[in-house]
ZAKOLLUM-16551 format. One record per residue: x, y, z of N, C-alpha, C in turn; residue in three letters. Coordinates in steps of 0.001 Angstrom, whole numbers, plus 500000, padded with zeros to 6 digits. Example, Ala and Ser with C-alpha at 12.3 -4.5 7.8 and 13.67 -1.06 7.14 Angstrom:
BEGIN
    n.c1    n.c2    n.c3   ca.c1   ca.c2   ca.c3    c.c1    c.c2    c.c3  selo
  513190  494310  507800  512300  495500  507800  513200  496700  507800   Ala
  512850  497750  507080  513670  498940  507140  512900  500030  507870   Ser
This chain:
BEGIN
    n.c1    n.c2    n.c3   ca.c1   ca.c2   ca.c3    c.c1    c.c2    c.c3  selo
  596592  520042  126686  596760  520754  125417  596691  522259  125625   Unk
  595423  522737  126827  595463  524287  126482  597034  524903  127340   Unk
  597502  523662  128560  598368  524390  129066  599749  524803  128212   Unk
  600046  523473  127411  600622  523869  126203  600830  524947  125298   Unk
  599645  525186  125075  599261  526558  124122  599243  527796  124851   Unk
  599606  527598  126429  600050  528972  127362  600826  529093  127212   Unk
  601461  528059  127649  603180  528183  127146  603866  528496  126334   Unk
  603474  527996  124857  603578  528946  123525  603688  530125  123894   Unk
  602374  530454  123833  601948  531878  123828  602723  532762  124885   Unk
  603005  532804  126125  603796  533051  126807  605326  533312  126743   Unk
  605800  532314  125799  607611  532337  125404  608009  532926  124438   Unk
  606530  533696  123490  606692  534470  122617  607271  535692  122940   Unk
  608388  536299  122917  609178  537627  123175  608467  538969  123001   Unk
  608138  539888  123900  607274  540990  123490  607992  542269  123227   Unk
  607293  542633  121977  608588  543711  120957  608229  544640  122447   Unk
  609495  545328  122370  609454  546812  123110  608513  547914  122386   Unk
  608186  548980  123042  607420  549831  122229  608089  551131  122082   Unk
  607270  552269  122100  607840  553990  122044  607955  554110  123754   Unk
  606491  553812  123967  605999  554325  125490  607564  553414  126383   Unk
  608003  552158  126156  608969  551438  127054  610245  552119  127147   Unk
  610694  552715  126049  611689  553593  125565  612021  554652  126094   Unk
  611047  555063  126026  610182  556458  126601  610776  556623  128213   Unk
  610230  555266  129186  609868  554616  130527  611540  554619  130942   Unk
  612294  553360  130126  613484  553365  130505  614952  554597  130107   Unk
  614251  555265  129314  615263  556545  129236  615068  557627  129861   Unk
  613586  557480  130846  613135  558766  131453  612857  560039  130695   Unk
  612213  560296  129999  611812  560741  128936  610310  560917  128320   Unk
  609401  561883  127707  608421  561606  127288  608358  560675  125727   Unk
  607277  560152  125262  607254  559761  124211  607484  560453  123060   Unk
  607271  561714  123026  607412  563141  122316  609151  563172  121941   Unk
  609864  563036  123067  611567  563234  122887  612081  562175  122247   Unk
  611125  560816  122836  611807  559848  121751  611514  559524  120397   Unk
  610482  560205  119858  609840  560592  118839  611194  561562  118002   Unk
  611167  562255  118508  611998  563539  118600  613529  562884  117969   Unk
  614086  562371  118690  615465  561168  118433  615866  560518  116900   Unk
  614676  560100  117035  614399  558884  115577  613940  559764  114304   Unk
  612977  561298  114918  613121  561707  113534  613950  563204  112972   Unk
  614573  563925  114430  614894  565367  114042  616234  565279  115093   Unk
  616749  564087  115153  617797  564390  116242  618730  565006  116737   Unk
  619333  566215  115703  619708  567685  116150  618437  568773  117201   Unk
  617403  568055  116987  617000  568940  118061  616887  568615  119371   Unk
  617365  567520  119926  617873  567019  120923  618806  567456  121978   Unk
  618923  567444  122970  620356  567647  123972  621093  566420  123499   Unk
  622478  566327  122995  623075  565327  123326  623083  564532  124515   Unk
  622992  564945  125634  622833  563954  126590  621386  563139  126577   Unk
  620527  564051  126497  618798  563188  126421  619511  561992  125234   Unk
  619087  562652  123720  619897  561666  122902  620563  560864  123236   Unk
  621445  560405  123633  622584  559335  123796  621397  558543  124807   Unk
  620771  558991  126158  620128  558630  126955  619300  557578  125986   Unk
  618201  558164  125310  617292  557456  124375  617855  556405  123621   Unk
  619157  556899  122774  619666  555704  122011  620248  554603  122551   Unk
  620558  555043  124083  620929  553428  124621  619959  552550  125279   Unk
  619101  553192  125718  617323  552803  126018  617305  551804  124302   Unk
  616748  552504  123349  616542  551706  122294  617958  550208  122046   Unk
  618854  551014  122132  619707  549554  121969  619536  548225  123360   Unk
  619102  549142  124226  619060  547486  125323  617587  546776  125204   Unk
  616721  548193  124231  615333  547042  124191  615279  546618  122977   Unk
  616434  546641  122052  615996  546011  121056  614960  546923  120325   Unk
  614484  548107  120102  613469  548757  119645  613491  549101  118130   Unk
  612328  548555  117374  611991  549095  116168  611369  549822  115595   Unk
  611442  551154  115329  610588  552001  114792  609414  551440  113668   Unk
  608132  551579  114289  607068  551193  113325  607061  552037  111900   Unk
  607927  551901  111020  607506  552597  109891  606431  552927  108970   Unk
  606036  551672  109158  604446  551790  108423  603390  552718  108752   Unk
  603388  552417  110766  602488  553237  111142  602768  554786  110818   Unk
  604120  555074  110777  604928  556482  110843  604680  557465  109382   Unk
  604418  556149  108237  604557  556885  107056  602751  556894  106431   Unk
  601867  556182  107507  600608  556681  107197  599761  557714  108073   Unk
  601052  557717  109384  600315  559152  109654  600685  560362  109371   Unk
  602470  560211  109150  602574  561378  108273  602507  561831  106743   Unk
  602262  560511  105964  602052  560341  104729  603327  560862  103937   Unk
  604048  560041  104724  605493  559681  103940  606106  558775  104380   Unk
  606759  558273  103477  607909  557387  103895  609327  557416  103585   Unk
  609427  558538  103332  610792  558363  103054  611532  557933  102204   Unk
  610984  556977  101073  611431  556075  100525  611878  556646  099072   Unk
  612933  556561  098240  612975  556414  097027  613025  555198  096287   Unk
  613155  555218  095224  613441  553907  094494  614368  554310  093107   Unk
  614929  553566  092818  615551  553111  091498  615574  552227  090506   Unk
  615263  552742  089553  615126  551669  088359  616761  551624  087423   Unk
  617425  550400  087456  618758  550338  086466  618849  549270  085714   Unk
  619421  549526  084811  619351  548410  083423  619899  547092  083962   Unk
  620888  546545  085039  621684  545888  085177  622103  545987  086574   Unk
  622587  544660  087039  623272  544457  088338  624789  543675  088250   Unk
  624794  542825  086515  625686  541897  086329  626903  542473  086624   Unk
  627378  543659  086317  628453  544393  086058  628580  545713  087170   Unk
  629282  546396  086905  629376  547696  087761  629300  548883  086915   Unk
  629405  548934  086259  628712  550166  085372  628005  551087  086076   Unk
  626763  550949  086952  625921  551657  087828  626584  551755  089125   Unk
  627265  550866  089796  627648  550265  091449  628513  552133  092007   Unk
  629014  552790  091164  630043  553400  092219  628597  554883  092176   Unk
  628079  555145  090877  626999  555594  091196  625406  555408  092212   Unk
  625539  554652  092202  624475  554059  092945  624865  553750  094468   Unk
  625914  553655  094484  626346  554049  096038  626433  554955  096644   Unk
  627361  556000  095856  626701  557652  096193  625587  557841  096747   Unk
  624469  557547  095546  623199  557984  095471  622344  557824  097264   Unk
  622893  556305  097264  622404  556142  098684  622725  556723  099543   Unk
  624230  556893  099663  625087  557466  100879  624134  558756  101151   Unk
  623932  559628  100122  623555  560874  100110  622044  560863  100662   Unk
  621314  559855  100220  619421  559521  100581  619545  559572  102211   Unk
  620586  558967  102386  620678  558373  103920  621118  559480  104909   Unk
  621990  560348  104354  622071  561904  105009  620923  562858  105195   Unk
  619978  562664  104242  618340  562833  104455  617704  562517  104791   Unk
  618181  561300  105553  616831  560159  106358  615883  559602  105538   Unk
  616182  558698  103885  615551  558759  102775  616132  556910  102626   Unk
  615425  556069  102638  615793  554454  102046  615535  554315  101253   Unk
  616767  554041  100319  616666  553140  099086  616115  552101  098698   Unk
  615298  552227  097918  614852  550773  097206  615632  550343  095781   Unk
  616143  549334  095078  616485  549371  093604  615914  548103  092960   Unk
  615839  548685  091694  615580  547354  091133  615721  547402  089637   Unk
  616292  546217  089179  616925  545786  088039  615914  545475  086716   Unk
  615784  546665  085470  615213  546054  084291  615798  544977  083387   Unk
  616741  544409  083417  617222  543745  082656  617827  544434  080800   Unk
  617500  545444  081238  617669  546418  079816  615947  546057  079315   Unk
  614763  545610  079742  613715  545529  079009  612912  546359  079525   Unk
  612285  547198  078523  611055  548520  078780  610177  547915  079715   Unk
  609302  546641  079309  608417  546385  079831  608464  546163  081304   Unk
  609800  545297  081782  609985  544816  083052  610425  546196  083390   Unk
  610927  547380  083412  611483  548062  083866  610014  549143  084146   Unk
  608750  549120  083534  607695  549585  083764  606978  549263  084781   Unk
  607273  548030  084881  606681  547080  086004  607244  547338  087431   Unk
  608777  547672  087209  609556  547751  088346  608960  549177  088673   Unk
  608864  549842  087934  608429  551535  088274  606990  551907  089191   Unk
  606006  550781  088727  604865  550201  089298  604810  549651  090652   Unk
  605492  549022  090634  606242  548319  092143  606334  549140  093179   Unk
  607650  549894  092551  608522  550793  093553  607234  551847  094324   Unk
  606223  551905  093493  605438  553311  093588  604681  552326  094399   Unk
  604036  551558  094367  603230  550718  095111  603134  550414  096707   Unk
  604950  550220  096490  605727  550331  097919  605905  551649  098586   Unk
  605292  552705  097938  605384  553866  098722  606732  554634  098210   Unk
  607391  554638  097027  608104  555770  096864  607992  556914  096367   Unk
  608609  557493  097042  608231  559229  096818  608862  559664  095565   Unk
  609532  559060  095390  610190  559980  093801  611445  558736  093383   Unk
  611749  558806  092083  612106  558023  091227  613386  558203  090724   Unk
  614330  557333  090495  615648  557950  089432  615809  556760  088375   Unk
  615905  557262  087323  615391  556715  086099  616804  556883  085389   Unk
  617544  555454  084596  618506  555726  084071  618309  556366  082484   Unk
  618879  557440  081760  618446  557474  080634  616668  557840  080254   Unk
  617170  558534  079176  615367  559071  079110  614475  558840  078478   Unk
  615092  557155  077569  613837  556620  076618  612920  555536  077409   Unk
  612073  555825  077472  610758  555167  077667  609689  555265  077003   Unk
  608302  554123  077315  607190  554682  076911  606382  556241  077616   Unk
  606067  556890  076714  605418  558315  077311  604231  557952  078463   Unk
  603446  556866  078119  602756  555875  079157  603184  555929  080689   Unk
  603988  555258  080728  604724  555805  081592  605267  556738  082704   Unk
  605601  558077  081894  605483  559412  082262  604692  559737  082815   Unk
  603394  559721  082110  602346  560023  082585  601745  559749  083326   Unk
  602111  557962  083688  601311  557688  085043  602196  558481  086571   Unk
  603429  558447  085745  603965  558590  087573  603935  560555  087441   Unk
  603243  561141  086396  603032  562729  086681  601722  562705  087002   Unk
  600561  561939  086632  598958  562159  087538  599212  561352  088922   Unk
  600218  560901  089377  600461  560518  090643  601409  561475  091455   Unk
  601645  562445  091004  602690  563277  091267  603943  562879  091778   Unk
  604629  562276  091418  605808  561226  091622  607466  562508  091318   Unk
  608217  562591  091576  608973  563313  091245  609692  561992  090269   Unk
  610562  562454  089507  611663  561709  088629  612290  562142  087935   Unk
  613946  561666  088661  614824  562665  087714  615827  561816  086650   Unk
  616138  562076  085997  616776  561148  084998  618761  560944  085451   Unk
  619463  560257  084925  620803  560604  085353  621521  559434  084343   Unk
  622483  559862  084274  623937  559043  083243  623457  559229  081647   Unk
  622183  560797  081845  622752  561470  080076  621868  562660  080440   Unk
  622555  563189  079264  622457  565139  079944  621789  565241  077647   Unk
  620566  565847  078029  620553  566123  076343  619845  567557  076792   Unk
  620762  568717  076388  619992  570149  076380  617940  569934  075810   Unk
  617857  569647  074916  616950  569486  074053  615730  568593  075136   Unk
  615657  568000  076151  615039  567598  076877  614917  568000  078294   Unk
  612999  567971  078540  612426  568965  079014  613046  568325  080904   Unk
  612766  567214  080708  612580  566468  082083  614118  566891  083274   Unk
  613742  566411  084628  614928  566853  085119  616050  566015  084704   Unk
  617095  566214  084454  617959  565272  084747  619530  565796  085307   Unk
  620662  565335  085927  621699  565095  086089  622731  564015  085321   Unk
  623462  564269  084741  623952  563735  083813  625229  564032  083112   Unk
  625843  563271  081924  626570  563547  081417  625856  563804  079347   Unk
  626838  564385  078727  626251  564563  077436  627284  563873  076564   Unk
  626255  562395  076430  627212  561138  075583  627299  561476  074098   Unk
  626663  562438  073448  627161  562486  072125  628506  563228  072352   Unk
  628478  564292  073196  630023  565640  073446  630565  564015  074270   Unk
  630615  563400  074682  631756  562404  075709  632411  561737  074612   Unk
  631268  561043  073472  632230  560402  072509  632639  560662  071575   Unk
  632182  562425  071250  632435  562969  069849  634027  562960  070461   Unk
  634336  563583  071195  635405  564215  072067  636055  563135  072096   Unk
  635885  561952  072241  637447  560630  071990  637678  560198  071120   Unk
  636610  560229  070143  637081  560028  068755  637419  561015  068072   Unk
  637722  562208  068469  638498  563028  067784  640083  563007  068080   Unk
  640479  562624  069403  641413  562052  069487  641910  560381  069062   Unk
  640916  560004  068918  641424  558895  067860  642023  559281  066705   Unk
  640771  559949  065677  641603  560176  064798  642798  561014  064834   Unk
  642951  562199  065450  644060  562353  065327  645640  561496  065765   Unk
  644928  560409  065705  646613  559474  066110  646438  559156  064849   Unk
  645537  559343  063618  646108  558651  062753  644644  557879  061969   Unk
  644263  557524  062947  642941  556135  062428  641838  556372  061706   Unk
  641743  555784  060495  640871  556418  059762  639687  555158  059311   Unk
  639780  553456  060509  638466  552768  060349  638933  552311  061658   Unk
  637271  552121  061898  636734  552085  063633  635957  551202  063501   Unk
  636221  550205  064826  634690  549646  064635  634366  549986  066016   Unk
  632988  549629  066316  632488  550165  067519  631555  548933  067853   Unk
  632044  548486  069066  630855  547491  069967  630171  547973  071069   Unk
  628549  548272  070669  628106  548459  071483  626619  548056  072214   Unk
  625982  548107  073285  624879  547491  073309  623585  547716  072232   Unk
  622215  547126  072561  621475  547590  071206  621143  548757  071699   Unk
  620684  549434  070303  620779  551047  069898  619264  551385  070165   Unk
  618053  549827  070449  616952  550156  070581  616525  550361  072319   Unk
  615858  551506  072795  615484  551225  074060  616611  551918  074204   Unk
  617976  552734  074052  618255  552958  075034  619112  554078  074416   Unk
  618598  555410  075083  619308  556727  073981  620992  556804  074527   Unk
  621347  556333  075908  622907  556506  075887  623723  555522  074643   Unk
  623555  554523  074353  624087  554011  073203  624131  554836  072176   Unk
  622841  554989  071579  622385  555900  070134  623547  557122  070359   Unk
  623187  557610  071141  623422  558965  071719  625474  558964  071300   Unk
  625919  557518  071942  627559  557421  071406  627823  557173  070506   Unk
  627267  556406  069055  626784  556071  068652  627036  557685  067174   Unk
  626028  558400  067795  626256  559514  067205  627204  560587  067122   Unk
  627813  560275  068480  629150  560995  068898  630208  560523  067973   Unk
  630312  558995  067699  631603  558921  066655  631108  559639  065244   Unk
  630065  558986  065039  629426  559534  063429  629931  561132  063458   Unk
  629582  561826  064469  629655  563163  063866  631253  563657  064263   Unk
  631997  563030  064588  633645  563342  064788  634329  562696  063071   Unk
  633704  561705  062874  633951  561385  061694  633413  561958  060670   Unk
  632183  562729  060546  631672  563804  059717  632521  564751  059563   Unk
  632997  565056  060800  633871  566684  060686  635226  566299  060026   Unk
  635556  565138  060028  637044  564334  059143  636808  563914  058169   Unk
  635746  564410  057079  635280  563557  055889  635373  562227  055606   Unk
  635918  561792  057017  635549  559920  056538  634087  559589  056223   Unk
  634108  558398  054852  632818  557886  054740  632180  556871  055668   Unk
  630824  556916  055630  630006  555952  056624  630486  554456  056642   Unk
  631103  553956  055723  631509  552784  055572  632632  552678  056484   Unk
  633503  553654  056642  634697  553437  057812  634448  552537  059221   Unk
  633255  552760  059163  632679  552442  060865  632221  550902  060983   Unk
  632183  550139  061325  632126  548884  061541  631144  548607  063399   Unk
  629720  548207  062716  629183  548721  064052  628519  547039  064414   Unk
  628231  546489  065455  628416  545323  065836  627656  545347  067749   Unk
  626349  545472  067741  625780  545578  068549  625472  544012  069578   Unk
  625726  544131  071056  625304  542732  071781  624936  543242  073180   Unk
  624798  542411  074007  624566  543022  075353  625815  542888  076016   Unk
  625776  543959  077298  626826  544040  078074  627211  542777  078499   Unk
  628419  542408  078508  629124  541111  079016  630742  541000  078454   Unk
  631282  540880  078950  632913  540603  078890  632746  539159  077538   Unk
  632234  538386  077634  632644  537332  076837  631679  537794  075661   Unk
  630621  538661  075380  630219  539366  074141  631064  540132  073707   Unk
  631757  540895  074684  632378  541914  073851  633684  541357  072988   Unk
  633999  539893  073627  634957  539160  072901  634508  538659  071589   Unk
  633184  538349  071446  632206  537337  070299  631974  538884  069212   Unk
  632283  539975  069843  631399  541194  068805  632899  541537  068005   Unk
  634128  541718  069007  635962  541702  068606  635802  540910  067534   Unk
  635332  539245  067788  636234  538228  066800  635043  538930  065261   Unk
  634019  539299  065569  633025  539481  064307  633474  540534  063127   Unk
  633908  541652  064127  634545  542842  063385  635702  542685  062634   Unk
  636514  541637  062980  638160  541468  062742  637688  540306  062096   Unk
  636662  539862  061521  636892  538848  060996  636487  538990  059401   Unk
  635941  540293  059357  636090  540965  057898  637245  541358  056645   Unk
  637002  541524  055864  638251  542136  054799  638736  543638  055279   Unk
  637958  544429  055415  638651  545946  055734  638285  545629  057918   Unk
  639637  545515  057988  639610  545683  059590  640222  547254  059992   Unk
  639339  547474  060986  639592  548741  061843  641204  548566  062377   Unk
  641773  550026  062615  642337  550013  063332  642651  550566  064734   Unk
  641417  550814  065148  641016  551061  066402  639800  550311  066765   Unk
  639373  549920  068047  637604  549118  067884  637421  549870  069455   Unk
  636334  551168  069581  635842  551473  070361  634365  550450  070682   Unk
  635266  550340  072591  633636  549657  073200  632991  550898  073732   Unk
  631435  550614  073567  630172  551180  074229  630911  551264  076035   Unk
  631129  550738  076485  631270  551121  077659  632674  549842  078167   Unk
  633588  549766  079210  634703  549031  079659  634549  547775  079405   Unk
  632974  547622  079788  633069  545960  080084  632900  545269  078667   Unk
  632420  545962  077536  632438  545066  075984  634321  545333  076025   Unk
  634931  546809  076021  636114  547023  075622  637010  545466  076207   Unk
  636885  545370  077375  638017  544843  078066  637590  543280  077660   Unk
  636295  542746  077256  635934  541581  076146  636716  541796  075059   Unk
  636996  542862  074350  637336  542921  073451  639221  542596  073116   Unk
  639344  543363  074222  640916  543102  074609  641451  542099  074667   Unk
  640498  541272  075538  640743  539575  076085  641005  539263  074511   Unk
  639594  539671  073800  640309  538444  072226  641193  538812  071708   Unk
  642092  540024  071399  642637  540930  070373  643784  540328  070981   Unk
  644213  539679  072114  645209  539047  072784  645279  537895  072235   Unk
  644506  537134  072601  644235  535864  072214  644118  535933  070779   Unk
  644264  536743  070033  644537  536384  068599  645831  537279  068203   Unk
  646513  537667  069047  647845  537593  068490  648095  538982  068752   Unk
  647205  540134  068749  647518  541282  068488  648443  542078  069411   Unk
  648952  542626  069090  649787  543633  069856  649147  544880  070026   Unk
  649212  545182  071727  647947  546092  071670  649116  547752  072604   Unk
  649121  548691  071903  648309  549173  071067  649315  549200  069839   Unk
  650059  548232  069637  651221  548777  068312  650126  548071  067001   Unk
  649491  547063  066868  648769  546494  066178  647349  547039  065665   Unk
  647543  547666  066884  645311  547738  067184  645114  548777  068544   Unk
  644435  549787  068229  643939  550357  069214  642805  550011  070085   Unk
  642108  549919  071423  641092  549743  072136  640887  550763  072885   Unk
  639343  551309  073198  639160  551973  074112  637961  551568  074720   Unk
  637679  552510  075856  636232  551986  076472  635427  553231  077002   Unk
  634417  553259  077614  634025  554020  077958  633464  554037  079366   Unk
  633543  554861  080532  632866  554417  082254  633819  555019  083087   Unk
  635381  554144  082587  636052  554356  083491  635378  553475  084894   Unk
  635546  552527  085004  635173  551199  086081  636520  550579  086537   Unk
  636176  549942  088078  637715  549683  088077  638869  549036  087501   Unk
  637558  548163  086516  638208  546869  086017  639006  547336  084722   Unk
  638678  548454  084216  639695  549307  083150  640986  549869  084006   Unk
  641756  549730  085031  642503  550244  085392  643386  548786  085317   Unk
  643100  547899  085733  643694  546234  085946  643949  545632  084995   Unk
  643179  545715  083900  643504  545104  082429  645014  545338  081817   Unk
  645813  544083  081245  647042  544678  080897  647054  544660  079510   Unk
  647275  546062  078729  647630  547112  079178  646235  547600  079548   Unk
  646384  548829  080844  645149  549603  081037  644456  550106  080448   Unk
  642989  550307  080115  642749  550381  079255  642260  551871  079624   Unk
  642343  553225  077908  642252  554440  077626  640439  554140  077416   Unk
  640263  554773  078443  638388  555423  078064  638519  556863  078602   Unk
  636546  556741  078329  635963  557720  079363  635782  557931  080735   Unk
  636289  558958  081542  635967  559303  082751  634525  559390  083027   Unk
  633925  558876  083746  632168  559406  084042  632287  559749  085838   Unk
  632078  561088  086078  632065  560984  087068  631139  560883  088129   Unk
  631057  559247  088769  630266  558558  089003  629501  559233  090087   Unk
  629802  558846  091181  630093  559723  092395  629597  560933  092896   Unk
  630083  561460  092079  629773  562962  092199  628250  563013  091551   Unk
  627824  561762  090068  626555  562455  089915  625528  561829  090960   Unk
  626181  560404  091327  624963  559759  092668  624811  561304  093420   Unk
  625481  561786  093657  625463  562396  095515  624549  563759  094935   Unk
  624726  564140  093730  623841  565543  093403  622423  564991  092643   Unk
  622303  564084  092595  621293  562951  091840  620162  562717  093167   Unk
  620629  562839  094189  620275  562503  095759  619778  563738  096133   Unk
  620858  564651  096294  620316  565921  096781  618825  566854  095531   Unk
  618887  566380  094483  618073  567289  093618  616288  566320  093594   Unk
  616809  565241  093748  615326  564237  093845  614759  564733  095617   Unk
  615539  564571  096204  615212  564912  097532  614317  566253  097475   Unk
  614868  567200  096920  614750  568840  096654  613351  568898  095817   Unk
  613323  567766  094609  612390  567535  094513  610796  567006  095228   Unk
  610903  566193  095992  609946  565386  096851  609450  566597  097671   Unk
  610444  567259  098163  610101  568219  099482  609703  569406  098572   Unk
  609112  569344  097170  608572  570581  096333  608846  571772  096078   Unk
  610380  571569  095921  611458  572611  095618  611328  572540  094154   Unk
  611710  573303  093393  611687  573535  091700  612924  573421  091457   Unk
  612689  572678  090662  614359  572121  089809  614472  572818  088751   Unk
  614641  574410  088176  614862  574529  087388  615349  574145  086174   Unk
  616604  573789  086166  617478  573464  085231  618502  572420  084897   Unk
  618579  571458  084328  618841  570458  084662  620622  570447  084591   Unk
  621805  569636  085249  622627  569854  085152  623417  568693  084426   Unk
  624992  569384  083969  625530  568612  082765  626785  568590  083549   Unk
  626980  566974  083596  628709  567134  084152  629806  566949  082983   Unk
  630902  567606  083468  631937  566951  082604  632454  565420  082799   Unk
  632677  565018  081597  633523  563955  081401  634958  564353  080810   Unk
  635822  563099  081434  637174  563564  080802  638157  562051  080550   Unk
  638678  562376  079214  639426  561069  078694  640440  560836  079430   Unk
  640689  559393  080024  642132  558903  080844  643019  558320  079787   Unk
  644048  558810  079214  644789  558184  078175  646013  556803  079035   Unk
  645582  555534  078593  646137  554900  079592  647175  554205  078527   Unk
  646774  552578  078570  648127  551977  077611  646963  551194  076114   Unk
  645950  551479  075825  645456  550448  074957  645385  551557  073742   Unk
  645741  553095  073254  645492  553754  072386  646542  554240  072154   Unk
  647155  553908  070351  648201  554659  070273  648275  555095  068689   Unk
  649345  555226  067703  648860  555848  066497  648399  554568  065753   Unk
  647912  555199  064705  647425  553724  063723  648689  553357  062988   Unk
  648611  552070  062933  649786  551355  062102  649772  551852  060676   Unk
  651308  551861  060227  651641  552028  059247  651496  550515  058059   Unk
């Protein structure tokens, strides 16, 4: 039995270390140190030397040990409403690309659109050692706030820009994104809208569009009754169930703005399937700009958000943050309307 249990013990594979690395690249432990964390200060030749040392031993940098003796880790995290859809995906790829040019790992994780779980996730992330936070949107409990500011946590907000708020954020400004397409609505003509969008509680980018039509329609003296409002969660086959609800009234719109592509292009699916002629019948729009608004026939007319561009400055300003740079001022991107095939004048 014990020779057995040599044998075990024996066939167990022994991780490589720094010092082996070190041994087979000819090198001190210091240079290969050096490699893994500042590797412009390297000779390219040492470098390459070290990195093929590490690839023939298989070598893993101890992170744990690395981020309690320097008391970091590198790490960010993310909290987002959703994974079902892409709404977040072309942003959130950025975001990383850019962490990773900093030597910075992503963590993410999904609230489901609920405060509570999304508090929890914030709890987590911090638990696991992240240094600073990106937070979609800026309603939360103040609770909250406060724990991750007596922890000194950096956190910057992103996908809404409101002058009037103190916190950092990168963003866009969804009341100016949707005042601004429904003013080109109406001017084709349309004078009732309905609007599908997610709920208005928990989450100020909705409210926030929400208010953008209201006040484009303020400045056109249409009354509040014009608007036809019809709230569900993100999903392609809701945004079809929120379509058949609106159109199934006596005064029907003749335009039905979605909260964002993926209710719109639900919405489309039914407005088809019940006969409509789109856009000679019925106008649709959406809002994101996602790929799946480019494929829909006809393509569908939203909002531009430019995704991309806010991951990668969303990256660089949290970073800027952590390393205790002052973020003055928070920044506002433009958005811009793609007029495609689903918006045209209102029927006569």
């Amino acid at each position: 039995m014990n020779s057995n249990k040599k044998k075990s013990n024996n066939s167990v594979e022994k991780l490589a270390t720094l010092a082996d690395v070190a041994e087979q690249a000819q090198v001190s432990t210091a240079t290969v140190s050096r490699c893994l964390n500042s590797p412009e200060r390297v000779d390219p030749n040492t470098r390459e030397r070290v990195f093929k040392a590490i690839d023939a031993l298989s070598y893993t940098p101890n992170f744990g040990a690395r981020a309690m003796a320097a008391r970091r880790t590198q790490t960010v995290g993310a909290v987002i409403p959703t994974m079902e859809n892409s709404i977040f995906a072309r942003g959130i790829q950025a975001f990383q690309e850019e962490l990773s040019n900093h030597g910075f790992t992503l963590l993410v994780a999904s609230s489901s659109y609920k405060p509570v779980r999304e508090e929890e996730q914030i709890k987590n992330l911090i638990a696991r050692g992240a240094e600073g936070l990106l937070l979609i949107g800026y309603d939360r409990n103040p609770v909250i706030y406060e724990f991750l500011r007596n922890r000194k946590i950096p956190v910057l907000v992103t996908w809404a820009f409101d002058p009037a708020e103190f916190r950092p954020a990168i963003g866009f400004n969804n009341v100016e994104a949707m005042s601004n397409l429904t003013k080109k609505i109406l001017n084709l003509g349309h004078r009732k809208i309905g609007f599908i969008t997610a709920s208005l509680q928990n989450n100020d980018r909705a409210r926030n569009r929400l208010k953008g039509i209201q006040e484009a329609m303020k400045k056109a003296d249409l009354p509040e009754k014009n608007l036809q409002l019809v709230q569900t969660s993100y999903s392609i086959d809701n945004g079809a169930k929120a379509f058949e609800k609106i159109m199934s009234g006596k005064e029907r719109p003749t335009v039905v703005i979605g909260g964002n592509d993926v209710l719109a292009v639900g919405a489309l699916r039914k407005a088809k399937e019940m006969g409509f002629r789109i856009p000679d019948d019925l106008s649709i729009t959406g809002f994101d700009d996602i790929e799946l608004a480019q494929v829909v026939d006809p393509p569908l007319t939203t909002v531009h958000v430019p995704h991309r561009r806010m991951g990668t400055r969303a990256a660089q300003i949290l970073v800027s943050l952590i390393n205790g740079e002052k973020f003055e001022k928070s920044e506002k991107l433009q958005t811009t309307i793609l007029f495609r095939g689903t918006l045209g004048h209102a029927p006569h």
